[in-house]
C-alpha positions as CSV (number, residue, x, y, z in Angstrom):
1,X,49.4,8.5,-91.6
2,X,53.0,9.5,-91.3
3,X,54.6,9.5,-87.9
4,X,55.3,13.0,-88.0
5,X,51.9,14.1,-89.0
6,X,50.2,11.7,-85.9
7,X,52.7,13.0,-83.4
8,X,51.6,17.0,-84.7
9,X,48.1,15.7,-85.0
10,X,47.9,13.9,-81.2
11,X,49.8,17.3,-80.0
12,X,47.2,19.2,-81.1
13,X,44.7,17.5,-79.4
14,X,46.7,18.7,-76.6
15,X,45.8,18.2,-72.8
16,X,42.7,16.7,-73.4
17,X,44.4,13.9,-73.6
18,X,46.8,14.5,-71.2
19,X,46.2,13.0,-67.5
20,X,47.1,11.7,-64.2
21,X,47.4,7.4,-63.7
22,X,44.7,8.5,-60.7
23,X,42.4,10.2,-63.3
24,X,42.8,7.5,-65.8
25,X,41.9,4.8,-63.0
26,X,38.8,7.3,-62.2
27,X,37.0,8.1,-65.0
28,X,37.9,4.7,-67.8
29,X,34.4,2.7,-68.1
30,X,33.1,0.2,-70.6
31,X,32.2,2.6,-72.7
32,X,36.0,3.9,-73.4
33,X,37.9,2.3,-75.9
34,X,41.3,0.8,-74.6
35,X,44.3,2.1,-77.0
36,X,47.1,-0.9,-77.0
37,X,50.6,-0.5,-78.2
38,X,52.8,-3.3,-78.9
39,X,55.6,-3.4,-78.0
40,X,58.2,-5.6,-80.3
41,X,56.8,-7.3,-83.5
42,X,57.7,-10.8,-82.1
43,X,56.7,-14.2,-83.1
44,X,55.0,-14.6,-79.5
45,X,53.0,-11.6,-80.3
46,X,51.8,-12.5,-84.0
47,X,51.3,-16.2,-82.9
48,X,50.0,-16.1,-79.6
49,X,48.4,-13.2,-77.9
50,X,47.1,-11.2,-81.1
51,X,44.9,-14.1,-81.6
52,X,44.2,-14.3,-77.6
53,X,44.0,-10.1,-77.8
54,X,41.6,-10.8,-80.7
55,X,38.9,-13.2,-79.2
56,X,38.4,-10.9,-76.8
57,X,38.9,-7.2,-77.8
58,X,35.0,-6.6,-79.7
59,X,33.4,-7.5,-76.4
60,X,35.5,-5.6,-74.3
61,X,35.8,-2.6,-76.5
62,X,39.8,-2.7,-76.4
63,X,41.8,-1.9,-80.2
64,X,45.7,-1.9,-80.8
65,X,46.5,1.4,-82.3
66,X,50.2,1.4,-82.4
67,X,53.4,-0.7,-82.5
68,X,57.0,-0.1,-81.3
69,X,60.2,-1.8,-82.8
70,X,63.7,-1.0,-83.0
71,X,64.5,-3.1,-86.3
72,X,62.9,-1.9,-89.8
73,X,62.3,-5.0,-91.2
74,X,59.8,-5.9,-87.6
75,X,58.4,-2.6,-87.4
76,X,57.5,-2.6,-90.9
77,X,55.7,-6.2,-91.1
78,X,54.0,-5.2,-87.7
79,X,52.1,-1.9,-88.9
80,X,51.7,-4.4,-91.9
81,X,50.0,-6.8,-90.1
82,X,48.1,-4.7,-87.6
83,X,46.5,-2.8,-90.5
84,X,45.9,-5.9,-92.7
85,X,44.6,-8.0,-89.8
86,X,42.8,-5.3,-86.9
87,X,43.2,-1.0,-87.7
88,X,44.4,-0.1,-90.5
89,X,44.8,3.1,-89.4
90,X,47.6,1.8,-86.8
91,X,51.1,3.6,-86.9
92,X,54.4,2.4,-86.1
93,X,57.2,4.1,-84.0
94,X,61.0,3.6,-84.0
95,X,61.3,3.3,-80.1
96,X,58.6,3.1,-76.7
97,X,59.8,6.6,-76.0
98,X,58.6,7.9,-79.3
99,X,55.5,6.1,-79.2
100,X,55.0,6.9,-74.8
101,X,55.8,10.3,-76.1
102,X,52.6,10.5,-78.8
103,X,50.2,9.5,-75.7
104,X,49.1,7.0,-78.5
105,X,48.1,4.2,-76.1
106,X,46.5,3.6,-72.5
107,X,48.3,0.0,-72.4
108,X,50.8,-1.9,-74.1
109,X,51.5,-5.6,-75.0
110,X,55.1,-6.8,-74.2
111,X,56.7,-9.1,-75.6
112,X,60.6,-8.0,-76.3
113,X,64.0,-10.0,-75.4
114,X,63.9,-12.1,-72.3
115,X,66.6,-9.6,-70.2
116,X,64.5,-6.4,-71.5
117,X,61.0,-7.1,-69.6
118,X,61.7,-5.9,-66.8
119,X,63.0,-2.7,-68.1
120,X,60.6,-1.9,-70.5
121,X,57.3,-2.8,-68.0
122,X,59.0,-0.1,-65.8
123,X,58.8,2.7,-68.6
124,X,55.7,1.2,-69.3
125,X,54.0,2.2,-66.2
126,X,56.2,5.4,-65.6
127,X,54.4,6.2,-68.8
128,X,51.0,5.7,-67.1
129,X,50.3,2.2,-69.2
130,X,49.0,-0.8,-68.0
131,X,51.1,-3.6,-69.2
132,X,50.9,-7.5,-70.7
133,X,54.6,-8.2,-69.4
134,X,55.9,-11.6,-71.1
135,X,57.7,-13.8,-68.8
136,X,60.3,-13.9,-67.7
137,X,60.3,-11.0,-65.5
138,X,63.6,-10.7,-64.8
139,X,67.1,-12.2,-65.5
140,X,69.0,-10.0,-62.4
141,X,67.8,-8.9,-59.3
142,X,68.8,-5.8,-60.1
143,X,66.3,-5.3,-63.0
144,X,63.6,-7.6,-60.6
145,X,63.8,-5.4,-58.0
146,X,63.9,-2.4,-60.0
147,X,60.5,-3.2,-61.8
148,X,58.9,-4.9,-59.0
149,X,59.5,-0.6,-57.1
150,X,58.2,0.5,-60.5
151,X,54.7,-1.3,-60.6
152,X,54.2,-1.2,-56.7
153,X,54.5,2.7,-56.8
154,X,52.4,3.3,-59.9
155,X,48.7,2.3,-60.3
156,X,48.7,0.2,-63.2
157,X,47.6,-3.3,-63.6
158,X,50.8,-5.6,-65.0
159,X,50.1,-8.7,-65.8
160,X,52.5,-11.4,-66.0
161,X,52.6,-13.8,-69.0
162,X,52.5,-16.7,-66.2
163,X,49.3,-18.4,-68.2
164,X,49.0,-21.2,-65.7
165,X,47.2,-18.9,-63.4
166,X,44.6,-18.7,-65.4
167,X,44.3,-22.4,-66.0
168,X,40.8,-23.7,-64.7
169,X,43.2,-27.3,-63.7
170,X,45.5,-25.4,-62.2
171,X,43.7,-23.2,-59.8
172,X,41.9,-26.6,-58.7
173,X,45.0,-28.0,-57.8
174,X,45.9,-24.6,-55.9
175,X,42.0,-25.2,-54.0
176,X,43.0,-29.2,-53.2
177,X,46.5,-28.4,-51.7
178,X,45.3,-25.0,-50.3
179,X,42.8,-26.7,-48.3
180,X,44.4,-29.1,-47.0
181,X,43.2,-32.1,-48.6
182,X,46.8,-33.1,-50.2
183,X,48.4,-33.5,-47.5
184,X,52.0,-31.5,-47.0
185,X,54.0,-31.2,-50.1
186,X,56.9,-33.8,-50.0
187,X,58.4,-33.3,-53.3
188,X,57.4,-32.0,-57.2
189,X,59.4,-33.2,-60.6
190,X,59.1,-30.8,-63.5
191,X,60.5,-31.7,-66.8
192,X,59.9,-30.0,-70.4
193,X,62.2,-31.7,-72.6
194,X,61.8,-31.4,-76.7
195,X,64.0,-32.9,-79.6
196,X,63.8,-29.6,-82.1
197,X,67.5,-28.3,-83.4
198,X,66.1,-25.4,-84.7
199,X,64.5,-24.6,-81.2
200,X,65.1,-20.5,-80.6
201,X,67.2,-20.5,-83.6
202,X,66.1,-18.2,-86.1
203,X,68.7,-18.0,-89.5
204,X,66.9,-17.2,-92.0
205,X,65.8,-13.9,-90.4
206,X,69.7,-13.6,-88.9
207,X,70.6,-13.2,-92.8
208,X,68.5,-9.9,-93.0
209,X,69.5,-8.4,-89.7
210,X,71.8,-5.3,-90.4
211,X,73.2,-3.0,-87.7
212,X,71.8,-0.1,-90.1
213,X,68.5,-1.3,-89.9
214,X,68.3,-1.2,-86.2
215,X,68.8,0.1,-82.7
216,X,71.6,-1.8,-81.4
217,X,72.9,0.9,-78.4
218,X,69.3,0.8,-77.0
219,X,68.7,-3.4,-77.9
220,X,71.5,-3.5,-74.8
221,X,69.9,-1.6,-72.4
222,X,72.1,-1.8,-69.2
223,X,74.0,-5.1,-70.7
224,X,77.5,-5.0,-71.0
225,X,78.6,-3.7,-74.7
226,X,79.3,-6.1,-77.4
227,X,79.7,-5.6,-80.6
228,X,76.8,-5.6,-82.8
229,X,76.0,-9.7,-83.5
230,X,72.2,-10.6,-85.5
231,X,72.4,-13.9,-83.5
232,X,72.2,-12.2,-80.0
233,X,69.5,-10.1,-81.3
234,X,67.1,-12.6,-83.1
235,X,68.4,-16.0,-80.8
236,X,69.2,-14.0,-77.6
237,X,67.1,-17.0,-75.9
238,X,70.9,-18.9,-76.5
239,X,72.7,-16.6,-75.3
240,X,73.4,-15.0,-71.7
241,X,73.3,-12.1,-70.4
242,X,70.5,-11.5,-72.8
243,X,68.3,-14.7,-71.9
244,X,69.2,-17.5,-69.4
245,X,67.4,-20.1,-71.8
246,X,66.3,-22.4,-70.4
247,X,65.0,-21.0,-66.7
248,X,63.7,-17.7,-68.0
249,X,61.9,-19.9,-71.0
250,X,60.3,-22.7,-69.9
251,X,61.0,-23.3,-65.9
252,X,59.8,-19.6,-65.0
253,X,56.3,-21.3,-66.0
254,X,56.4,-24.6,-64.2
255,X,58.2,-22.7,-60.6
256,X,55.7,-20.2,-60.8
257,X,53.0,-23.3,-59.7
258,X,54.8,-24.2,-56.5
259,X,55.4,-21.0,-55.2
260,X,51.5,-20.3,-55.8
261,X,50.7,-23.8,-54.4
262,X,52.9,-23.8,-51.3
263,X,52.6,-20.3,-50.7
264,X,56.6,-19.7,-50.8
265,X,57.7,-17.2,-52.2
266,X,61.5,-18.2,-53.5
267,X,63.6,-21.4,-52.9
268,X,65.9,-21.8,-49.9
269,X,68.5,-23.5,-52.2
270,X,69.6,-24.7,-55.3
271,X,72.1,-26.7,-57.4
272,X,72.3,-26.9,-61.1
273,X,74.7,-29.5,-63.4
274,X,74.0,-29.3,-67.4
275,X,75.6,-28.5,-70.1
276,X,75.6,-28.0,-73.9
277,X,75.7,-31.9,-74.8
278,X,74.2,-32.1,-78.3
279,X,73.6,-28.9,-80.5
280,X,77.1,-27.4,-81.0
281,X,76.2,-24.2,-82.6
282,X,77.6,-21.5,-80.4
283,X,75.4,-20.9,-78.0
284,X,75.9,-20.1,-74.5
285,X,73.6,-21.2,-72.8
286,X,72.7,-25.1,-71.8
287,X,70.7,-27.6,-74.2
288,X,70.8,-29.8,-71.1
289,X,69.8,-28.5,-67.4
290,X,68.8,-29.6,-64.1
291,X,68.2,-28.0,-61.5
292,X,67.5,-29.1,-57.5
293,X,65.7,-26.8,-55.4
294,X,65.0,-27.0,-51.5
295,X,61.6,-25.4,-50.6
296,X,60.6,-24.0,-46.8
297,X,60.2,-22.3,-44.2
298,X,63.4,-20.0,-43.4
299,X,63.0,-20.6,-39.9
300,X,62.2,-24.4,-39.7
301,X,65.2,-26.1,-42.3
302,X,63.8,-29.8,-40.6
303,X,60.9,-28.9,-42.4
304,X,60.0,-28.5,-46.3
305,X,60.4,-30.2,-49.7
306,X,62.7,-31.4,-52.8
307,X,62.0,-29.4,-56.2
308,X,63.5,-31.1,-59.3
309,X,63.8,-29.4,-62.6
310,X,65.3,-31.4,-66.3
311,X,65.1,-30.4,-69.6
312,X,66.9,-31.5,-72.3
313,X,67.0,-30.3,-76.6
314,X,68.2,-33.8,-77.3
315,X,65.4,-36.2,-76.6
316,X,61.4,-35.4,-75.6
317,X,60.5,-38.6,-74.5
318,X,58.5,-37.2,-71.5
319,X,57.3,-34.4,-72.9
320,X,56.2,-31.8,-70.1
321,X,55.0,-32.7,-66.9
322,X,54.1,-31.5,-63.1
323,X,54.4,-33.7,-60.9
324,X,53.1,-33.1,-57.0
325,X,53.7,-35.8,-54.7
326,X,52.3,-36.1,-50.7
327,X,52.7,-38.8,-48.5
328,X,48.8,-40.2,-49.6
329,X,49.3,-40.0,-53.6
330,X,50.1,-37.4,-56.3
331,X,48.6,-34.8,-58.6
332,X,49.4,-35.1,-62.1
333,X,49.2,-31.8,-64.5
334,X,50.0,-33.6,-67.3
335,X,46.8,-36.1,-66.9
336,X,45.0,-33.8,-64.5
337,X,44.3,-36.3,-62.3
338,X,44.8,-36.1,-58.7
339,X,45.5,-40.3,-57.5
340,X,46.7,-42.1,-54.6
341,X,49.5,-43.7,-56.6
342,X,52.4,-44.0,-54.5
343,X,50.7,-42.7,-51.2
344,X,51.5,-45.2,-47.6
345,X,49.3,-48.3,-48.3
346,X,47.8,-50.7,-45.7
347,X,50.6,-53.0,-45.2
348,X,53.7,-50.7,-44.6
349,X,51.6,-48.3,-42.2
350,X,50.5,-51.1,-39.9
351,X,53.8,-52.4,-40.1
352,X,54.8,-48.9,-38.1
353,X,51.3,-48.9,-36.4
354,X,50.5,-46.1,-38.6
355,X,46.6,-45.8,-40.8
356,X,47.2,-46.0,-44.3
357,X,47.1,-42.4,-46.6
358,X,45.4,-42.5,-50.1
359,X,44.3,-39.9,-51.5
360,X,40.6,-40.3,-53.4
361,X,41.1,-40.7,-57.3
362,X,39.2,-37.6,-58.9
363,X,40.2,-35.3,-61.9
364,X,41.1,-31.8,-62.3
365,X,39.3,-30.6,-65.2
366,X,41.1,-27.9,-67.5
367,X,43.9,-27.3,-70.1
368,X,47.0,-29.7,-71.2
369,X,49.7,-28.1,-71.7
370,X,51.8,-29.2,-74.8
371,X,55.4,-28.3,-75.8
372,X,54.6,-28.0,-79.5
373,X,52.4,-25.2,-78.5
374,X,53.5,-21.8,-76.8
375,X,54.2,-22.2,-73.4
376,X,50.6,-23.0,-72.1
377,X,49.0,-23.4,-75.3
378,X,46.0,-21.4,-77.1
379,X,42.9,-21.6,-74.3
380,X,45.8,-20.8,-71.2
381,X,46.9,-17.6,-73.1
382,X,43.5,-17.0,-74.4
383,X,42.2,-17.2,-71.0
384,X,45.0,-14.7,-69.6
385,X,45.4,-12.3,-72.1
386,X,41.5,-11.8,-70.9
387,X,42.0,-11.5,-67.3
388,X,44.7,-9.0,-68.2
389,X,41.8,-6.8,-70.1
390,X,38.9,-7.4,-67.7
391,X,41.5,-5.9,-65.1
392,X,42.4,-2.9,-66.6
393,X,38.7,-1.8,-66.9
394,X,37.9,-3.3,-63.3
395,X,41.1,-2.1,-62.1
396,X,41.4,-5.4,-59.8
397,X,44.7,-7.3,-59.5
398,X,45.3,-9.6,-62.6
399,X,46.4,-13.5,-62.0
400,X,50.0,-12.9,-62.1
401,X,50.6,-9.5,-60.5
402,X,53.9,-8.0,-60.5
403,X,54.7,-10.6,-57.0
404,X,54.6,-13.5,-59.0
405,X,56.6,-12.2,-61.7
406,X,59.2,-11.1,-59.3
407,X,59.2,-14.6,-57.3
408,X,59.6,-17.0,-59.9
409,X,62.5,-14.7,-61.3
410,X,64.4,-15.1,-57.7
411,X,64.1,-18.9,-58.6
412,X,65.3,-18.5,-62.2
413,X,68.4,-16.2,-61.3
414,X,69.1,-18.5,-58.2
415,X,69.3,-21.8,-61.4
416,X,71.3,-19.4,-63.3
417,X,73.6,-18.8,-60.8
418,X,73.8,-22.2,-59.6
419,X,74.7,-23.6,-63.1
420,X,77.1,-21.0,-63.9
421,X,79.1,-20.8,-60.8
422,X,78.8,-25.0,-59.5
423,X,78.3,-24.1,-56.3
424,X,75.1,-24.1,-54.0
425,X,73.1,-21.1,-54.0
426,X,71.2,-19.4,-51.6
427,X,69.1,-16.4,-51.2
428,X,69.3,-13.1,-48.9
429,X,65.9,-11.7,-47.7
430,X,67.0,-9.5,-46.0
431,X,68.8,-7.9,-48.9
432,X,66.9,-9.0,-51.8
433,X,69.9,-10.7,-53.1
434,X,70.9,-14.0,-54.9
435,X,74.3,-15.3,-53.2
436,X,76.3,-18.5,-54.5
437,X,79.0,-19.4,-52.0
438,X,78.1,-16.3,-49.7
439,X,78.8,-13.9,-52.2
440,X,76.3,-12.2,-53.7
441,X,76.0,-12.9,-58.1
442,X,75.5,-10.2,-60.7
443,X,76.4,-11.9,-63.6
């Protein structure tokens, strides 16, 4: 069906279909078929969650109707797909306010550039849609606290593509430290290092991309103007203010943890050193980062623990790991295995006229995750992309509500800020701002 013909055709249909976020919360049940829209035909999308969407969507009586994409060439192979591989009587719109503007869809899959989420999940749910957000949230506090308003005053369920919360492993290491049984926090090491040149990079498609073919004015959204460039469009993950790479990519998973584990909600502190050491290609952003976090209570700064964050392009000897360590022993994500390696032993606490602390060996059963797979791998995002469409029919919170989303964007934009201004960063809660050397940082 031609666009113009559905848009007549859904007009027609007229108020019927026409109502409140309140009504919609009302009167949706099991037996009403979920319409999802998706919006940008990425590689994420056809790689990841379409198959997640797809386990799931028979049993739960959800189908993808539409798809929304500023470029020809995606739009194009999306409706493609959708109608090859799900409905082939899916149709494709230029732009989210054309397809909003059809009241095609009751929720929407997102998965755009890196500095647009946060944007695009706010005319999501000012559209009345309940939203699959990909992470990261945000890339300025601006935007986080912009969408963060945006979800809180609406009544839709946004869920935050912060997989690890739906991780059987991980909310078993949430229970042991939760409860008590770890022991305070006294410092976690997170590292996702791979050796891939052609990580993010994307030429072969950068060869096809033509200004003609595509939306460049509303690609930019409220980023300063540059002229049009294929390589900020289709590699944007390189290149700030459109990604901050590595944070936004692969940290906003692994920070999300301690904040959900520790029950802070943002870092107290941070410093950053990196650089781009081996791929020489352009980009802007680092192939080399870490970062050094100090974790809290505002009030009590004798109190608290070391976060440290590396990741590297050059070299993946040590894959990706999660390390949590206490004084009676450690829990490792990468094993899943919860051991009293390294916790005070027999002889050095009666030395002190202390009692030794070790932890009891015992595993964590759930996922791995692996750096050859998407961020969290298939059964994580399998496992989310459910909880997201369980919640919009039960109309409970989802895993990663809009909260998470919004804190472990404060602890990306406070690395950002650290690495590209070399001084120590801090952040305002009073005013909901990110401030390196007492002033606070936009860009």
């Amino acid at each position: 069906m031609q666009r113009r013909t559905f848009i007549k055709t859904t007009a027609a249909a007229g108020l019927a279909m026409s109502f409140s976020a309140k009504s919609y919360a009302r009167i949706i049940g099991a037996n009403d078929r979920v319409r999802v829209g998706v919006v940008g035909f990425s590689d994420r999308f056809k790689n990841d969650l379409f198959p997640a969407f797809s386990r799931h969507k028979g049993e739960l009586n959800f189908e993808i109707v539409a798809i929304s994409d500023i470029w020809k060439l995606r739009r194009e192979q999306g409706l493609a797909f959708l109608k090859e591989k799900t409905n082939p009587d899916a149709v494709a719109f230029r732009n989210n306010d054309e397809m909003y503007a059809a009241r095609a869809t009751d929720a929407v899959i997102l998965s755009t550039a890196d500095f647009q989420h946060a944007l695009h999940t706010v005319e999501a749910v000012k559209a009345g849609q309940d939203c699959y957000t990909e992470k990261p949230l945000a890339e300025t506090m601006a935007d986080n606290r912009a969408v963060l308003k945006a979800v809180r005053g609406s009544e839709r369920i946004v869920q935050i593509g912060s997989q690890r919360r739906s991780g059987p492993n991980y909310h078993a290491a949430a229970d042991f430290i939760q409860q008590g049984k770890f022991g305070p926090i006294v410092m976690v090491e997170l590292m996702w290092n791979v050796n891939q040149p052609g990580r993010w990079r994307r030429p072969a498609l950068v060869a096809q991309c033509k200004e003609k073919d595509l939306d460049w004015k509303r690609y930019l959204l409220n980023r300063p103007h540059e002229p049009f460039d294929p390589r900020k469009y289709l590699e944007y993950r390189l290149f700030w203010p459109y990604s901050s790479g590595i944070p936004g990519q692969w940290m906003s998973h692994q920070i999300d943890t301690v904040h959900w584990f520790s029950g802070l909600p943002h870092p107290r502190s941070a410093v950053a050193n990196g650089g781009i050491y081996q791929w020489k290609d352009g980009r802007r952003n680092p192939d080399t980062l870490t970062i050094v976090f100090d974790y809290g209570p505002l009030n009590d700064p004798t109190s608290g623990f070391q976060v440290v964050f590396t990741s590297r392009f050059s070299n993946s000897a040590g894959d990706v790991k999660e390390l949590y360590y206490s004084n009676g022993g450690m829990i490792n994500l990468d094993t899943n295995e919860i051991t009293p390696n390294g916790g005070l032993t027999e002889d050095f606490a009666k030395a002190m006229g202390l009692k030794a602390n070790q932890l009891t060996p015992q595993k964590l059963e759930g996922f791995k995750v692996e750096t050859s797979a998407s961020t969290g791998g298939d059964p994580l995002t399998s496992a989310h992309v459910r909880n997201w469409m369980e919640c919009v029919r039960s109309r409970q919170q989802p895993n990663a509500p809009i909260e998470a989303g919004y804190q472990h964007s404060i602890a990306n934009i406070m690395a950002l800020a650290a690495y590209r201004t070399g001084l120590r960063v801090t952040f305002d809660e009073k005013k909901q701002e990110v401030k390196a050397g007492g002033k606070v940082f936009r860009y």
